[in-house]
C-alpha atoms as a printed R data frame, in Angstrom:
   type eleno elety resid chain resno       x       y       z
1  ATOM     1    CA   UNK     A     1 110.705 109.586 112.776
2  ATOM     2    CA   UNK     A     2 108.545 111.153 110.564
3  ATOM     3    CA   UNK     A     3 106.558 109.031 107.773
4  ATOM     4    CA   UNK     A     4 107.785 109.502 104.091
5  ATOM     5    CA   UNK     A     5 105.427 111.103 101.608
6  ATOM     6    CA   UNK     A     6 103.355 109.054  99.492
7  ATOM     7    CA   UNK     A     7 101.636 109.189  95.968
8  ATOM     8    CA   UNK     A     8  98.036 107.920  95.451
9  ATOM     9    CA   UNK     A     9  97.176 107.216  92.272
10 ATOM    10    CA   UNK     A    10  93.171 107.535  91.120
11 ATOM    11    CA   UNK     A    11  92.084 104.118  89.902
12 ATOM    12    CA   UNK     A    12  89.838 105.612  87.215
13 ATOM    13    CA   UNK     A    13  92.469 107.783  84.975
14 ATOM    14    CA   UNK     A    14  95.844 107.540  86.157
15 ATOM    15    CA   UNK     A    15  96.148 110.978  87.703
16 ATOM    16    CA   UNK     A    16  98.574 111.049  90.370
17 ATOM    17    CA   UNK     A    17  98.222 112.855  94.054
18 ATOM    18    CA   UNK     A    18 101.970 113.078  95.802
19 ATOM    19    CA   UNK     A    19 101.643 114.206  99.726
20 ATOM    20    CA   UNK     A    20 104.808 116.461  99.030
21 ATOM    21    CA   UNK     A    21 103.931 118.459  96.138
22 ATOM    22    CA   UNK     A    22 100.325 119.129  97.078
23 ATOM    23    CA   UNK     A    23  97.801 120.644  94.770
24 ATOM    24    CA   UNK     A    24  98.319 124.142  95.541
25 ATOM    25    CA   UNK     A    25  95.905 125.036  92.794
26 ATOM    26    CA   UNK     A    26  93.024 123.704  94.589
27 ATOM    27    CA   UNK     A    27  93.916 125.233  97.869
28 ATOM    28    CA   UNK     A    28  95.919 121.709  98.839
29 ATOM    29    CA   UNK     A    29  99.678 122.731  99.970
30 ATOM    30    CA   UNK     A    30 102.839 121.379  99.889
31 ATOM    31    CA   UNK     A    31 103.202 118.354 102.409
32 ATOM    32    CA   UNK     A    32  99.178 117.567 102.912
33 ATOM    33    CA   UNK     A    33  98.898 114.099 103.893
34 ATOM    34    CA   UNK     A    34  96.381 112.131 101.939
35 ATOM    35    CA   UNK     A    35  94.172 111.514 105.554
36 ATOM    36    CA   UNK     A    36  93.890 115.412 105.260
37 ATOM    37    CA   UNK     A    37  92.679 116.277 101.764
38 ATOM    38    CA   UNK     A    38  89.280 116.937 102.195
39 ATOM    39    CA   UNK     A    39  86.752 113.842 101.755
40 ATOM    40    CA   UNK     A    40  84.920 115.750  99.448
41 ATOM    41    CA   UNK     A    41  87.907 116.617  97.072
42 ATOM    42    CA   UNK     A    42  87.135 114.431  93.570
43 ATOM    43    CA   UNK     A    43  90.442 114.044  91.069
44 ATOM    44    CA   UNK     A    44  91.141 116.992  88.584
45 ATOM    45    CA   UNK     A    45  91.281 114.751  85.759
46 ATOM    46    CA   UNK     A    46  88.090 112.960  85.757
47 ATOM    47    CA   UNK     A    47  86.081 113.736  88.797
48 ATOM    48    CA   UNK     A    48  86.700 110.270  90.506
49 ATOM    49    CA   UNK     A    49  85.892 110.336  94.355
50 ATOM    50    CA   UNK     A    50  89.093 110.866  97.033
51 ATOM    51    CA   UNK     A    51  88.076 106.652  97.486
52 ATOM    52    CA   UNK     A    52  88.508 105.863  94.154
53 ATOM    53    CA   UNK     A    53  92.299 106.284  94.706
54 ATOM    54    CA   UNK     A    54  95.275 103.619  95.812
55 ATOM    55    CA   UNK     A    55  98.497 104.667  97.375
56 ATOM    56    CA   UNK     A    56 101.208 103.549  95.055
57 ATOM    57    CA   UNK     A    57 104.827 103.000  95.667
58 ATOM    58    CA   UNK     A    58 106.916 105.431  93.425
């Protein structure tokens, strides 16, 4: 069984990440697991770090 998609949410701003929609505008596609987003990838919103984020429950 494959684990659902999840949605991280950046601590700082609000902005939202969800694993199935991807940021395909920064090179992220569709279905990229959080674990594989690049540790050096900061939010598009405010430029908070990939650890200031918390996976949320949507």
């Amino acid at each position: 069984m494959t684990e659902p998609f999840r949605t991280w949410m950046c601590l700082v701003c609000g902005w939202m990440y969800d694993e199935a929609a991807g940021l395909p505008e920064e090179g992220i596609p569709p279905g990229t697991r959080w674990a594989d987003v690049p540790m050096n990838w900061t939010c598009p919103e405010c430029g908070a770090r990939k650890e200031d984020f918390e996976m949320v429950e949507v």
